[in-house]
C-alpha beads as a LAMMPS data file, in Angstrom:
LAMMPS data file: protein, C-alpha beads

451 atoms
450 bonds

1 atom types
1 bond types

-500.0 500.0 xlo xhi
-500.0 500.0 ylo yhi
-500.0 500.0 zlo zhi

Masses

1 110.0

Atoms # bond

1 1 1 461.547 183.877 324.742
2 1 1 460.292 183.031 327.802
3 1 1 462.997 184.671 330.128
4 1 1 463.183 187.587 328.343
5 1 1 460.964 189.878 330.532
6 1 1 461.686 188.439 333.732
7 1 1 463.793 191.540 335.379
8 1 1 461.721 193.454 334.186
9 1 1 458.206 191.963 335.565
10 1 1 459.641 191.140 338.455
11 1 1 460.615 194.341 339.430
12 1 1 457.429 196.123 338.025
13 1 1 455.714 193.111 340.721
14 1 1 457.702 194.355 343.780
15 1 1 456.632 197.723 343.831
16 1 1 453.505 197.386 342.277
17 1 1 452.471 194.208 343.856
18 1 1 454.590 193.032 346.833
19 1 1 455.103 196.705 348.689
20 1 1 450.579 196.474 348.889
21 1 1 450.713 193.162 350.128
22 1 1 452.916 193.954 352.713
23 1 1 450.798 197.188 353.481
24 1 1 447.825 195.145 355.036
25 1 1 448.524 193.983 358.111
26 1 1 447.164 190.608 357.700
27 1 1 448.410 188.892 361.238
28 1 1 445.744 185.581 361.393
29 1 1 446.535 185.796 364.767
30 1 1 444.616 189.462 365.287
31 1 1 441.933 188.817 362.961
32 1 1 440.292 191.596 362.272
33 1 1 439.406 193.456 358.521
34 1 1 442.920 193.900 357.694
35 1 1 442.399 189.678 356.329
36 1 1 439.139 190.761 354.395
37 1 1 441.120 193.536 352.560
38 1 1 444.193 191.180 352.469
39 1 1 442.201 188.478 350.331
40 1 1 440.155 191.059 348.164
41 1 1 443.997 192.389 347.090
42 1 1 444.800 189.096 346.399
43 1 1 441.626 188.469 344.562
44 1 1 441.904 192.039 341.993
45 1 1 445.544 191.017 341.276
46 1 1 444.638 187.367 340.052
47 1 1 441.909 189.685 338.019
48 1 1 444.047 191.637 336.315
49 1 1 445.972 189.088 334.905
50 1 1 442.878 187.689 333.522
51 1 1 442.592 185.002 336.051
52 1 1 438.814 183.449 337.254
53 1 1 438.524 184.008 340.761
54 1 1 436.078 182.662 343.190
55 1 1 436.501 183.429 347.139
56 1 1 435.233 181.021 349.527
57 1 1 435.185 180.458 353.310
58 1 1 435.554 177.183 355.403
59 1 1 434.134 179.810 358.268
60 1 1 437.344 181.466 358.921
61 1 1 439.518 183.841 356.908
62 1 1 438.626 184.047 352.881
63 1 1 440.122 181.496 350.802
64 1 1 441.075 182.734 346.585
65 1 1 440.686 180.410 344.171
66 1 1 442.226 181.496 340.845
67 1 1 442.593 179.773 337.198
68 1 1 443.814 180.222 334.312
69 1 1 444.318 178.486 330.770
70 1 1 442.364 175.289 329.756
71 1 1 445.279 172.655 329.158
72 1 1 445.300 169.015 330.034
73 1 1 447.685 169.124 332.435
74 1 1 446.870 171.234 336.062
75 1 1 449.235 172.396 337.781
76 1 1 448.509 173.964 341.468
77 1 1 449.664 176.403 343.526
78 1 1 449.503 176.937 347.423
79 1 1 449.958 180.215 348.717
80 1 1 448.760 182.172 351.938
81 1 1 448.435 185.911 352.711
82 1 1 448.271 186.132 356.456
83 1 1 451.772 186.530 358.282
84 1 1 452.959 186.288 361.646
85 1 1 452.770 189.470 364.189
86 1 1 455.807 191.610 364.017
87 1 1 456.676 191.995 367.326
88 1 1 458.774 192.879 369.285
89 1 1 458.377 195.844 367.262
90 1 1 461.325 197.950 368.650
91 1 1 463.491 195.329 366.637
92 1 1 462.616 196.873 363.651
93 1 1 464.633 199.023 361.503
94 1 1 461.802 200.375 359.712
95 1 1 458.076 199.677 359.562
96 1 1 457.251 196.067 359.186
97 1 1 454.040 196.674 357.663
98 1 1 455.887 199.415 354.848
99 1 1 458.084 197.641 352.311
100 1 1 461.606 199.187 352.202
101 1 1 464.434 198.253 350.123
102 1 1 467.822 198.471 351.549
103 1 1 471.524 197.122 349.861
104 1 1 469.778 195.250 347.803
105 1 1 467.117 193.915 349.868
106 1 1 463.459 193.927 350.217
107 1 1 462.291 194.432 353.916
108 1 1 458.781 193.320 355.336
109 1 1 456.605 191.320 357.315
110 1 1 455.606 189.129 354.627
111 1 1 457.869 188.990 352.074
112 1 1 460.066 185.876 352.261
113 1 1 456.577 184.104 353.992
114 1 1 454.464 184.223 352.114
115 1 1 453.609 187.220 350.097
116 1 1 456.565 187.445 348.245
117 1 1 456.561 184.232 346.931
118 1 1 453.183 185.024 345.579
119 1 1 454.256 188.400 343.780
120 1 1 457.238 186.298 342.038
121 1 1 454.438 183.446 341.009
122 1 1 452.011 186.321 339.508
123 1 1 455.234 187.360 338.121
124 1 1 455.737 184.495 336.369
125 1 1 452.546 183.432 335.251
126 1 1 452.344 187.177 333.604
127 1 1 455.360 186.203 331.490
128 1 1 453.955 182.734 330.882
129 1 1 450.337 183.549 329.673
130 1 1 451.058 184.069 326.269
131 1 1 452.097 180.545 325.554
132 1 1 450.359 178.851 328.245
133 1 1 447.756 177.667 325.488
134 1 1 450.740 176.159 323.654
135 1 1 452.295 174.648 327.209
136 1 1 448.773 172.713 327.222
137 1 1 448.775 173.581 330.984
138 1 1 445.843 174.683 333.171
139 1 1 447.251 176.692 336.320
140 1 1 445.028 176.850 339.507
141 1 1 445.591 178.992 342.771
142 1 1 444.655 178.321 345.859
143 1 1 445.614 181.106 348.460
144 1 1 444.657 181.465 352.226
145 1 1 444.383 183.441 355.424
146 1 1 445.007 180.822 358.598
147 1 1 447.988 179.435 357.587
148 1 1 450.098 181.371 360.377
149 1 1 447.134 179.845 362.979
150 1 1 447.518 176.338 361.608
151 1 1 445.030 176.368 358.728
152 1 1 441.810 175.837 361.122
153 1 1 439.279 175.906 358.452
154 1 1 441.281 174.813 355.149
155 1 1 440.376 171.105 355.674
156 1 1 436.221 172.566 355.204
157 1 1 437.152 174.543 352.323
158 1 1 439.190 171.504 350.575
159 1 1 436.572 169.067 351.022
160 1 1 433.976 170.855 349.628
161 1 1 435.992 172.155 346.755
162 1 1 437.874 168.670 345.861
163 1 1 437.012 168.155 342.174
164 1 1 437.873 172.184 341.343
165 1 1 441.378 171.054 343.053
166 1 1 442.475 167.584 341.428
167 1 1 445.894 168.424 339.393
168 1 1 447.923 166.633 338.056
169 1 1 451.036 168.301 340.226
170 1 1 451.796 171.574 342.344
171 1 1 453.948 173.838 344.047
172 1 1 453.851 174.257 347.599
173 1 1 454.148 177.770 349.486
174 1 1 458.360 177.929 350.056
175 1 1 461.739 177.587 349.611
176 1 1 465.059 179.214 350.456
177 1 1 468.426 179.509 348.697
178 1 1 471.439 178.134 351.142
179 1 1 474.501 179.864 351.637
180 1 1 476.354 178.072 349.019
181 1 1 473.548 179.494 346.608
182 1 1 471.816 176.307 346.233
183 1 1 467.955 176.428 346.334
184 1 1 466.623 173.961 349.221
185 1 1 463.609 171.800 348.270
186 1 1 461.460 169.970 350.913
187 1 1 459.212 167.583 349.714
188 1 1 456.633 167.504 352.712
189 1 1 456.300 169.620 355.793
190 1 1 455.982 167.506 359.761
191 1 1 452.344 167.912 360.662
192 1 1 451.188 170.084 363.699
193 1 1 450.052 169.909 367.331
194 1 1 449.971 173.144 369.335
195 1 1 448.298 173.370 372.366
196 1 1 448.305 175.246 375.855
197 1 1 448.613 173.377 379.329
198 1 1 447.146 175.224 382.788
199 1 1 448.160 174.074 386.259
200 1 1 446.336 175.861 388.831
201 1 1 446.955 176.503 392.480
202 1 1 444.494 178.921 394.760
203 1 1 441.288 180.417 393.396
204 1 1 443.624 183.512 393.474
205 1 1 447.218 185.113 393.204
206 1 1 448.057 185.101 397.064
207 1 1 450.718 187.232 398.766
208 1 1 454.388 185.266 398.458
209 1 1 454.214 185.670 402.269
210 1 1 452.592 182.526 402.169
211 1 1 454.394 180.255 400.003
212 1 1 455.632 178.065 402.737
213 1 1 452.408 176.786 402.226
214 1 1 450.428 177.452 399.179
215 1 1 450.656 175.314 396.452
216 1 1 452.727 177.435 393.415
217 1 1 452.092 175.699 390.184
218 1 1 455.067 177.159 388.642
219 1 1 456.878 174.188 390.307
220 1 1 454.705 171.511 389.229
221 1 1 454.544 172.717 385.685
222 1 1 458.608 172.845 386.008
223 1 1 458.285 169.126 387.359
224 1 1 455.953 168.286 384.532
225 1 1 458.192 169.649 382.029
226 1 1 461.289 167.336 383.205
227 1 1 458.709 164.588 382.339
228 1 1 458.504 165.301 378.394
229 1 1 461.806 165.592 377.349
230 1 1 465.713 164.332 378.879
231 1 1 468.248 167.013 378.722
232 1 1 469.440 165.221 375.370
233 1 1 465.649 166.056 373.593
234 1 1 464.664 162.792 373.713
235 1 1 461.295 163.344 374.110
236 1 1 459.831 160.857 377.116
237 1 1 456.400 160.218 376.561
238 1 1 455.785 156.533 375.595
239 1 1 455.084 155.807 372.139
240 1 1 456.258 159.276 370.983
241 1 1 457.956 157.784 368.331
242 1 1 455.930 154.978 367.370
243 1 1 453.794 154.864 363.564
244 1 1 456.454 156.344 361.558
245 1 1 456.524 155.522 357.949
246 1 1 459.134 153.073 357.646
247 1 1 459.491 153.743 353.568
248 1 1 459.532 157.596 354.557
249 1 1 462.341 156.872 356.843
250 1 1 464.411 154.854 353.939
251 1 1 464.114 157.326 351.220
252 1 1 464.752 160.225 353.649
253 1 1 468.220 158.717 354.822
254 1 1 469.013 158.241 350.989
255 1 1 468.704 162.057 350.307
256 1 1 469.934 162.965 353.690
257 1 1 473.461 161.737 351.837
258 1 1 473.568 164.402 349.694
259 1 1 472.565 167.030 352.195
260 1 1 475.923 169.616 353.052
261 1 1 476.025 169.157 356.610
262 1 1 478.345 171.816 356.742
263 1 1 475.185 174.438 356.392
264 1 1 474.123 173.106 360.299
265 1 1 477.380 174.203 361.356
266 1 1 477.336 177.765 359.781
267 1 1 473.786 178.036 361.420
268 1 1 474.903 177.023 364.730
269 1 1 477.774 180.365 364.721
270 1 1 475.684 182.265 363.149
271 1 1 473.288 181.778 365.958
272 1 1 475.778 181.953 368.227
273 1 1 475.271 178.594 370.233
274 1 1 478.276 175.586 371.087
275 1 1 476.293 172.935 370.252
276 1 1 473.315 171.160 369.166
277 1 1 470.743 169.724 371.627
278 1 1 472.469 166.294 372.752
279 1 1 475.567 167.351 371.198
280 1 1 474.420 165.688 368.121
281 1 1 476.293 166.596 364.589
282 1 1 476.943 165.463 361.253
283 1 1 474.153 163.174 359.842
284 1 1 472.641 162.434 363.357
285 1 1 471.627 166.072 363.699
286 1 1 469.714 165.921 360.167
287 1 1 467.883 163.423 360.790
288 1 1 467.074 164.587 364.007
289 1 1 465.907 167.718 361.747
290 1 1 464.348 166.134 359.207
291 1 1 463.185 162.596 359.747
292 1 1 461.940 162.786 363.244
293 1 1 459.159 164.134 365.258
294 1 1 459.445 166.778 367.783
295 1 1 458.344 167.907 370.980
296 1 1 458.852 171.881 371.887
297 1 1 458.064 174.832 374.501
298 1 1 456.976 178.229 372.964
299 1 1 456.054 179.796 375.407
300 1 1 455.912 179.441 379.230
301 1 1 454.195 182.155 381.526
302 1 1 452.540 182.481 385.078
303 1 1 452.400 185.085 387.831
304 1 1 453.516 188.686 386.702
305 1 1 456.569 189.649 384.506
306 1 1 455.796 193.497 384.180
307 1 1 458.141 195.991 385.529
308 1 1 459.226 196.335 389.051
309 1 1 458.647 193.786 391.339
310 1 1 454.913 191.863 392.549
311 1 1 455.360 189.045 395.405
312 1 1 452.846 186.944 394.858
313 1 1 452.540 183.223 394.663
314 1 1 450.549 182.998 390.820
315 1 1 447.049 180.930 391.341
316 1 1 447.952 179.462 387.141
317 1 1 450.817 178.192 385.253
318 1 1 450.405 177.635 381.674
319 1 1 452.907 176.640 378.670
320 1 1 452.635 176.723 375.045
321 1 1 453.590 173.285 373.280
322 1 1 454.293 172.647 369.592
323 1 1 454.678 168.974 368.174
324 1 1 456.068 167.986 364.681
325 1 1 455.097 165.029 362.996
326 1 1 456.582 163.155 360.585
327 1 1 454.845 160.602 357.848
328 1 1 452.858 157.687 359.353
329 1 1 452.237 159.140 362.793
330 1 1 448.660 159.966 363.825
331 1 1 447.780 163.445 365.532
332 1 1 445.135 162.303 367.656
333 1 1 447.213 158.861 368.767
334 1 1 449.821 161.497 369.934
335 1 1 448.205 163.868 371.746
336 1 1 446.307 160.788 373.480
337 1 1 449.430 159.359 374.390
338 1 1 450.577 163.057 375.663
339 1 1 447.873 163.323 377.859
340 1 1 447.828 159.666 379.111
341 1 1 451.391 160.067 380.673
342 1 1 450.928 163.122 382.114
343 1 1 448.130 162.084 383.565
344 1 1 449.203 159.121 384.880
345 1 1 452.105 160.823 386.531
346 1 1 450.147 162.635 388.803
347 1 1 448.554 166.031 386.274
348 1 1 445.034 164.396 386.504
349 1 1 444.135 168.592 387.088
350 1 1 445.962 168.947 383.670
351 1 1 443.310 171.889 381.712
352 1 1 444.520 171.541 378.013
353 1 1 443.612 173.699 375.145
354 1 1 444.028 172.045 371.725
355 1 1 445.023 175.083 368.886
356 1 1 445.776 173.197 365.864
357 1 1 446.028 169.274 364.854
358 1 1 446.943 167.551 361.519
359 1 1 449.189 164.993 360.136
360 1 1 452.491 165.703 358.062
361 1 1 452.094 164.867 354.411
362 1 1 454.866 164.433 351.659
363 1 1 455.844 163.738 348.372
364 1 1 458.188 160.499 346.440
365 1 1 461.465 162.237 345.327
366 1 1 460.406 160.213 341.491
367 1 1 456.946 162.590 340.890
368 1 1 457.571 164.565 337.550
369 1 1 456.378 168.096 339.600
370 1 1 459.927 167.183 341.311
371 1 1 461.639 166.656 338.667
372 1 1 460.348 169.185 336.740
373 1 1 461.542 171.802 339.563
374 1 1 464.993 170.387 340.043
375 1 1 466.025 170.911 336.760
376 1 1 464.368 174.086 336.666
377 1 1 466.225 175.074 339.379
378 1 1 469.638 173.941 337.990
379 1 1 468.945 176.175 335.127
380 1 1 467.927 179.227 337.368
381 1 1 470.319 179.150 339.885
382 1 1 473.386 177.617 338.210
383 1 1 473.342 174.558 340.483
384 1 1 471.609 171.829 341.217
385 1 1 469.349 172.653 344.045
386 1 1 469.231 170.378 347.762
387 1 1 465.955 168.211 348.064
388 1 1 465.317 167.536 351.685
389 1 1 462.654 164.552 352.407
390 1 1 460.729 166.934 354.731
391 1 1 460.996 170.699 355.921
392 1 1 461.694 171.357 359.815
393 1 1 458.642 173.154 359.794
394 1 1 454.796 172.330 359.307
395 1 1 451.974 173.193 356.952
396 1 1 448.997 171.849 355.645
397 1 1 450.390 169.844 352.554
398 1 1 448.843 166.954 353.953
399 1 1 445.385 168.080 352.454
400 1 1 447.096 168.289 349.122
401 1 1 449.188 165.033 349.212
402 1 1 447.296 162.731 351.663
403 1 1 443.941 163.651 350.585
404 1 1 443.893 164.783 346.870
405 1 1 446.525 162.988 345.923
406 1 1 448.657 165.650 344.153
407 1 1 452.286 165.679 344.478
408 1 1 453.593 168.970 345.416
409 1 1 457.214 170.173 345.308
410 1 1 458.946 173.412 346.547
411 1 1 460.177 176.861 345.656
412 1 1 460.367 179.988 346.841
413 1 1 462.660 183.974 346.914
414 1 1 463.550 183.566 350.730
415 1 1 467.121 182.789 352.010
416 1 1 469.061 181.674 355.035
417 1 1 469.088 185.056 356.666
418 1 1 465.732 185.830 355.687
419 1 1 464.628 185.969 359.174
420 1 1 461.142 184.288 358.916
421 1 1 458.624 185.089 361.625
422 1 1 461.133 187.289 363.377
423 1 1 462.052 191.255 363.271
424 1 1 463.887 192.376 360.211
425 1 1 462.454 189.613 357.399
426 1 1 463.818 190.343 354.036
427 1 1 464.693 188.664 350.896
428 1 1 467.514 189.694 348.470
429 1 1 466.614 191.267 345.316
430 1 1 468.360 188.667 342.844
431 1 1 466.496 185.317 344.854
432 1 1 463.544 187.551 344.085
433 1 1 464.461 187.157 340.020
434 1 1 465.947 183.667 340.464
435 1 1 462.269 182.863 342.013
436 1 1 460.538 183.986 339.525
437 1 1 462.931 181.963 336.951
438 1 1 462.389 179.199 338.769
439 1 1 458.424 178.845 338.669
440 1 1 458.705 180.226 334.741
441 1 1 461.021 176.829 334.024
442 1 1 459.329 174.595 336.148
443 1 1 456.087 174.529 334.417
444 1 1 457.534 174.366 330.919
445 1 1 459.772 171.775 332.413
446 1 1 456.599 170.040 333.814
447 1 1 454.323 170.288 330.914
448 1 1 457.267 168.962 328.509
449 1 1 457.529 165.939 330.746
450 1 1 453.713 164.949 331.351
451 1 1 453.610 165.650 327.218

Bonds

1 1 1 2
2 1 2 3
3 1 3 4
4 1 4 5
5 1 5 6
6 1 6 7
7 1 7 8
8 1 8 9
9 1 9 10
10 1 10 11
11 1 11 12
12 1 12 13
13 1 13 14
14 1 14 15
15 1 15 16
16 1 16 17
17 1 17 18
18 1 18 19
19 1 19 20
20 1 20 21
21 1 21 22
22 1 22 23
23 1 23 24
24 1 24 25
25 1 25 26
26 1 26 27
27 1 27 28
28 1 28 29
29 1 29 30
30 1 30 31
31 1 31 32
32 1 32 33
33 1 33 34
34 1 34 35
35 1 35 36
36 1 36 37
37 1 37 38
38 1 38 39
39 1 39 40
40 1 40 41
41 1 41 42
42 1 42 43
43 1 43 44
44 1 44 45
45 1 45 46
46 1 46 47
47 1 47 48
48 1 48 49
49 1 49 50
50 1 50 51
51 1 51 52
52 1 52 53
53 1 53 54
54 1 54 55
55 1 55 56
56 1 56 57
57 1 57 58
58 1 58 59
59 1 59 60
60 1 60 61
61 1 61 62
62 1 62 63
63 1 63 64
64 1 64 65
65 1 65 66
66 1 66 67
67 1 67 68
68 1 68 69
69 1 69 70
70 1 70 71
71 1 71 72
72 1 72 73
73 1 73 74
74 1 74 75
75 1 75 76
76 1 76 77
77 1 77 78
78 1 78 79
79 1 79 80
80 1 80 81
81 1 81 82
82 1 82 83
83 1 83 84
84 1 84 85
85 1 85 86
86 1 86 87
87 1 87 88
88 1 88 89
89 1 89 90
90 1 90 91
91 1 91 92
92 1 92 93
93 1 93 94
94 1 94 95
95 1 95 96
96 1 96 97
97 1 97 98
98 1 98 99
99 1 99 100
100 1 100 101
101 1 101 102
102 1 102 103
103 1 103 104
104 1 104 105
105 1 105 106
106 1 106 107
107 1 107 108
108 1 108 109
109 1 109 110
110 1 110 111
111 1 111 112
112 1 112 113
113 1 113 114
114 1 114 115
115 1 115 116
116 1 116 117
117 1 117 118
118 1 118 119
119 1 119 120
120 1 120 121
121 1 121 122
122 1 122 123
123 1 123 124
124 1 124 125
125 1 125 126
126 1 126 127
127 1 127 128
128 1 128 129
129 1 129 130
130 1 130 131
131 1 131 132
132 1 132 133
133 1 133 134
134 1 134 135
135 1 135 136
136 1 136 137
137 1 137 138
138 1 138 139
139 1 139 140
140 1 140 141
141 1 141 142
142 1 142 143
143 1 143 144
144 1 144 145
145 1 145 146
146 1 146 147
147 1 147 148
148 1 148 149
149 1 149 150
150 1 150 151
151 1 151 152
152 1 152 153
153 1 153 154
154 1 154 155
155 1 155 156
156 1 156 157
157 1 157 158
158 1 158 159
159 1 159 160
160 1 160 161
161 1 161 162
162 1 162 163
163 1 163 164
164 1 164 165
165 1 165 166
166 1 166 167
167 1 167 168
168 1 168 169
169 1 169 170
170 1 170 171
171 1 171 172
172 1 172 173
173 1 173 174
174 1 174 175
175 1 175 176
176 1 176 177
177 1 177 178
178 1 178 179
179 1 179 180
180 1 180 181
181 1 181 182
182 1 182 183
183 1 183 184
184 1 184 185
185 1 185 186
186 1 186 187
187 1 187 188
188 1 188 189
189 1 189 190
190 1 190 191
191 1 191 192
192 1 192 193
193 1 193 194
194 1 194 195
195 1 195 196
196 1 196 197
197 1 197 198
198 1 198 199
199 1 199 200
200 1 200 201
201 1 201 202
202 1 202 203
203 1 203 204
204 1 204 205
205 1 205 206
206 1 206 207
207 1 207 208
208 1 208 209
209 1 209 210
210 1 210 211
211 1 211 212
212 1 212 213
213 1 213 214
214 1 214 215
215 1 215 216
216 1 216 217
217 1 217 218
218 1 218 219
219 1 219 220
220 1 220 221
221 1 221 222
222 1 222 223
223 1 223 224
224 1 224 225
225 1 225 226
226 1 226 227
227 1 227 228
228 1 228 229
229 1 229 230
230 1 230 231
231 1 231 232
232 1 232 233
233 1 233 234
234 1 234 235
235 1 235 236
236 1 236 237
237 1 237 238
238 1 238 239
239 1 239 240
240 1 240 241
241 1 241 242
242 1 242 243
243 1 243 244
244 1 244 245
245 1 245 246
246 1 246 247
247 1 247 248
248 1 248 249
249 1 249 250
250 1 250 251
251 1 251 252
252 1 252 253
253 1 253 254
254 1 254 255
255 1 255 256
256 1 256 257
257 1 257 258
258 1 258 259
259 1 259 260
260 1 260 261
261 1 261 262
262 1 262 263
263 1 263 264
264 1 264 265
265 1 265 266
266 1 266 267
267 1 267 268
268 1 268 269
269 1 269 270
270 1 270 271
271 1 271 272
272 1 272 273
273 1 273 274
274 1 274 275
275 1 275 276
276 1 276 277
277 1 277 278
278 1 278 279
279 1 279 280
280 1 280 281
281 1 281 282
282 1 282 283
283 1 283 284
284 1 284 285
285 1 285 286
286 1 286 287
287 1 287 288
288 1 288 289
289 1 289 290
290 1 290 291
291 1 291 292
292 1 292 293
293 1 293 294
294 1 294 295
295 1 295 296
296 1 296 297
297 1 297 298
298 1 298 299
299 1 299 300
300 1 300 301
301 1 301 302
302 1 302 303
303 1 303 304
304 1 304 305
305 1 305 306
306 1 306 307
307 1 307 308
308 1 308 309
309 1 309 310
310 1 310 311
311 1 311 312
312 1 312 313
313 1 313 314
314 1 314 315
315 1 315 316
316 1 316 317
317 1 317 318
318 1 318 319
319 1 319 320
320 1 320 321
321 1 321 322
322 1 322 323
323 1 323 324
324 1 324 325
325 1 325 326
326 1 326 327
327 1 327 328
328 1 328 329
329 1 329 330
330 1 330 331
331 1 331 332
332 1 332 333
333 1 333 334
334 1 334 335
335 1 335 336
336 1 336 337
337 1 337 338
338 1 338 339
339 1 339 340
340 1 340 341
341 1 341 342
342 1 342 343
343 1 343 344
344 1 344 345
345 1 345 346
346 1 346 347
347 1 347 348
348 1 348 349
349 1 349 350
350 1 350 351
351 1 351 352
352 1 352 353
353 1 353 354
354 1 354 355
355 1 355 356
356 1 356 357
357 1 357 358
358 1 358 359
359 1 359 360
360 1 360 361
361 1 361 362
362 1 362 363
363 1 363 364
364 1 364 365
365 1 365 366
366 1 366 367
367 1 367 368
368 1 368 369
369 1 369 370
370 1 370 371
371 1 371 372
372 1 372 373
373 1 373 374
374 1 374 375
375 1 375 376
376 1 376 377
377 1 377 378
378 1 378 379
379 1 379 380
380 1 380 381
381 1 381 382
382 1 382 383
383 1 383 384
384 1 384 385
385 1 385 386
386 1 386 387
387 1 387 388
388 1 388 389
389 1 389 390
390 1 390 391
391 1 391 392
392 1 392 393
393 1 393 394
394 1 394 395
395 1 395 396
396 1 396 397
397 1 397 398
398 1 398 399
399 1 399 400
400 1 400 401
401 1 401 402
402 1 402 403
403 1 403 404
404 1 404 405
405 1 405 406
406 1 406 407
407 1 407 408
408 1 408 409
409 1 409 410
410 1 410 411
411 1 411 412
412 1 412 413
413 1 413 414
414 1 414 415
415 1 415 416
416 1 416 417
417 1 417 418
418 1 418 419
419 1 419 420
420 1 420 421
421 1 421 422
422 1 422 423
423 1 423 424
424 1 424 425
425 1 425 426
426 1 426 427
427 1 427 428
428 1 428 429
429 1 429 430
430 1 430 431
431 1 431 432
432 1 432 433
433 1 433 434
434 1 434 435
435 1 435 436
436 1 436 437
437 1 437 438
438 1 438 439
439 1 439 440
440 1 440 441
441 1 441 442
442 1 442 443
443 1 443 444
444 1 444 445
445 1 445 446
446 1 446 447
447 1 447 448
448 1 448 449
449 1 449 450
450 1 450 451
């Protein structure tokens, strides 16, 4: 009785829900009122479905806190409406900010992260209502703006909002169906350091004439970066991989066994490279992946790059740096350690700009919010889905599992060629109706188990 209405809702949600999400352009990393109108949509469609809605503010973006039903059991859900920029824009094959359906998929900045996962979860909880009384379940939301900026103010607005968030379990922001159709489940995200380094050189850019003899700090930045990582990604800075959570570590090589490692391979053409960093395959390269930390360059810029030609020798040099933690390891010991060894290697000038800094967080494969998903996603998707220790990627679940104490599992509509953050994103239609499924089954699942 439950299923009954799914196609149906779910398609009635992607025209009438997803296509004006995607229509404000809420980009967390332009600001601006587009995030204001983003949450009040957010906040009216919670409304309609008869939800209570409060929205609060740690001093950043709006936070919406929804909730519904007055079981025993809470169950509750992360979500976030802001979204990355769309550029480069003439990548596009139609308006990022317009939702277009094409051969059977949905097209949009947005809708595989995040705002399509929420339409399918007010999807489902439209079909659930009616017996949620009988479900004993309480459902909470919890949706916000500065995820795509690295949460900067969620930490505020969870502290002062802890006993509205205890539950009992919940579901975190994502998931994506593999190409063998099997939904992929990661139990924590790595935590987060992104920051920008500046070398400078002369007070000014100075005509190239004279780089004989003026300092360019293009080259020592190029020097510096030899220091952080070998050309196998070993990343050099002492203690890098020190702290980790040795019981994290165990369980993740258990479930690593069961990962198809034939998926990194089918990446690797599809993105059309010879190898992995290090030349690292098989069960080496998913751990690499999954159970260890990271040290990247996003972005690296200095002197000009417009069109034509400028000889000058730049007076700044400045890169962008992500790091991804894993369980145990400390943000602040990190970063300390980071700046220690550059320092001591001769960047005492080092100016360094932290953006965002948390820990990873992550939940015991055992938890019956996991359980209840897996088997919800057996019955959904036909197969029994892949549960990865940890996602390659970061988010704020820490908040939720190191701090509250909830254990949180995944789902989500996106896929592998969903093309997250880049031009193009999408989901497919039927991952849209699977997703929705999925959430319906888990929380019957879940509130038959906690019974």
């Amino acid at each position: 009785m439950f299923l009954g209405e799914v196609e149906r809702i779910a398609g009635k949600n992607i025209s009438d829900v997803l296509a004006k999400l995607v229509e404000i352009p809420t980009v967390s990393a332009w600001g601006g009122s587009e995030m204001v109108e983003g949450a009040n949509l957010v906040s009216s469609l919670l409304k309609s479905l008869g939800f209570r809605v409060e929205v609060k503010s740690g001093g950043g973006n709006p936070v919406v806190f929804g909730e519904i039903g007055d079981g025993s059991k809470t169950v509750l859900i992360y979500n976030h409406y802001d979204v990355q920029p769309p550029d480069p824009m003439e990548l596009w094959d139609s308006d990022p900010f317009e939702m277009v359906i094409r051969d059977g998929r949905i097209y949009g900045r947005g809708v595989a992260d995040n705002k399509g996962n929420i339409a399918a979860r007010l999807a489902a909880l439209e079909i659930l209502l009616p017996h949620i009384d009988e479900l004993d379940l309480k459902v909470k939301f919890i949706i916000e703006g500065e995820e795509e900026v690295g949460s900067p103010t969620l930490a505020r607005v969870v502290e002062d909002n802890r006993e509205w968030l205890r539950a009992s379990g919940g579901i975190w922001e994502t998931g994506y169906v593999k190409r063998d159709g099997r939904l992929s489940i990661s139990l924590g995200f790595k935590g987060m350091i992104y920051f920008e380094a500046s070398l400078r050189g002369a007070n000014r850019d100075v005509h190239s004439g004279y780089s004989p003899i003026i300092p360019n700090p293009v080259w020592r930045i190029a020097r510096m970066l030899t220091l952080l990582k070998d050309e196998n990604g070993n990343v050099l800075v002492p203690g890098f991989y020190d702290g980790i959570d040795r019981e994290f570590l165990e369980t993740g090589e258990i479930m690593l066994r069961e990962v198809d490692i034939g998926d990194l391979e089918a990446m690797a053409s599809a993105l059309g490279i010879k190898e992995f960093v290090g030349g690292v395959r098989g069960v080496e390269a998913l751990r690499r992946l999954y159970l260890m930390p990271s040290l990247n360059v996003s972005g690296l810029y200095s002197g000009y790059t417009g069109k034509g030609s400028k000889t000058i020798v730049p007076s700044t040099a400045s890169i962008k740096i992500d790091v991804r933690l894993v369980p145990g390891q400390k943000p602040d010991v990190i970063m300390g350690s980071i700046l220690e060894y550059l320092k001591s290697r001769g960047f005492q000038d080092i100016e360094v700009k932290i953006e965002s800094m948390y820990p990873s967080g992550y939940t015991k494969p055992g938890e019956p919010i996991v359980k209840a998903s897996i088997g919800a996603a057996l019955e959904a998707y036909g197969v029994k889905p892949e549960v990865l220790p940890m996602a390659a990627g970061s988010g704020p679940i820490y908040l939720f599992t190191n701090i509250l104490g909830i254990p949180m599992t995944g789902a989500g509509v996106g896929y592998y060629d969903s093309r997250v953050h880049a031009p193009n994103e999408n989901i497919r239609l039927e991952d849209f109706i699977r997703g929705v499924k999925h959430i319906i089954l888990t929380l019957i699942n879940f509130a038959a188990i906690t019974r």
